[in-house]
N, C-alpha and C positions, 0 to 999 in steps of 0.2 A: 504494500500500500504506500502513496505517496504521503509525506507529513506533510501535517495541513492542521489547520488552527481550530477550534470549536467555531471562531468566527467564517473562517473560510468552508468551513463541512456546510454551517446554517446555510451558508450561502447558495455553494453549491447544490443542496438539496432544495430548494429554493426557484433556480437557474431549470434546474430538471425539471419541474411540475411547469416550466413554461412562464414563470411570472418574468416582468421586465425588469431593469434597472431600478427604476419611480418605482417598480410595485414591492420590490425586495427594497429598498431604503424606507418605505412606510410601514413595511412587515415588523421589520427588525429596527425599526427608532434609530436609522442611521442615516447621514447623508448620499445623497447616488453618486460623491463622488469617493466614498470610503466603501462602496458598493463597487465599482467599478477599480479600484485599486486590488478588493479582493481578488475580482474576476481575473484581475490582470495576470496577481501573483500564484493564482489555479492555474492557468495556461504555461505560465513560466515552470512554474514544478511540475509539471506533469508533459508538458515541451508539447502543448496541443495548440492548432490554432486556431481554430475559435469551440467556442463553448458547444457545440453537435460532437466536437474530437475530444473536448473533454469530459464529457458526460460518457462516452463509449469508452473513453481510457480509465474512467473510475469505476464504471461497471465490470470491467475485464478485469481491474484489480483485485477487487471481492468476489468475482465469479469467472475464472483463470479457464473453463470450460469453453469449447464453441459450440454455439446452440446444436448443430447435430449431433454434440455428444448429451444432452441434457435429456 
């Protein structure tokens, strides 16, 4: 798994279910641009480029399987 912050997992799990920047900084009582600084430093540890590659590289981390073998 890649290390990532309680602040950065909310996030990202957050980013998954589809909500935007605006709608994850009003979720989480934080600014969109301390929302988007997460985002950034998710894509940088995890060397994805944009958030569809990072969402598939956190998933493959916790479920290391390919769906033909599930």
């Amino acid at each position: 798994m890649y290390p990532t912050t309680v602040k950065e997992r909310e996030v990202l799990s957050l980013i998954a279910v589809g909500l935007t920047t605006k709608e994850i900084a009003g979720r989480l009582n934080i600014s969109h641009h301390t929302v988007e600084t997460h985002r950034k430093n998710l894509l940088r540890k995890c060397q994805a480029k944009n958030s569809a590659e990072l969402i598939q590289k956190m998933i493959a981390a916790v479920m290391p399987q390919k769906p033909s073998q599930l």
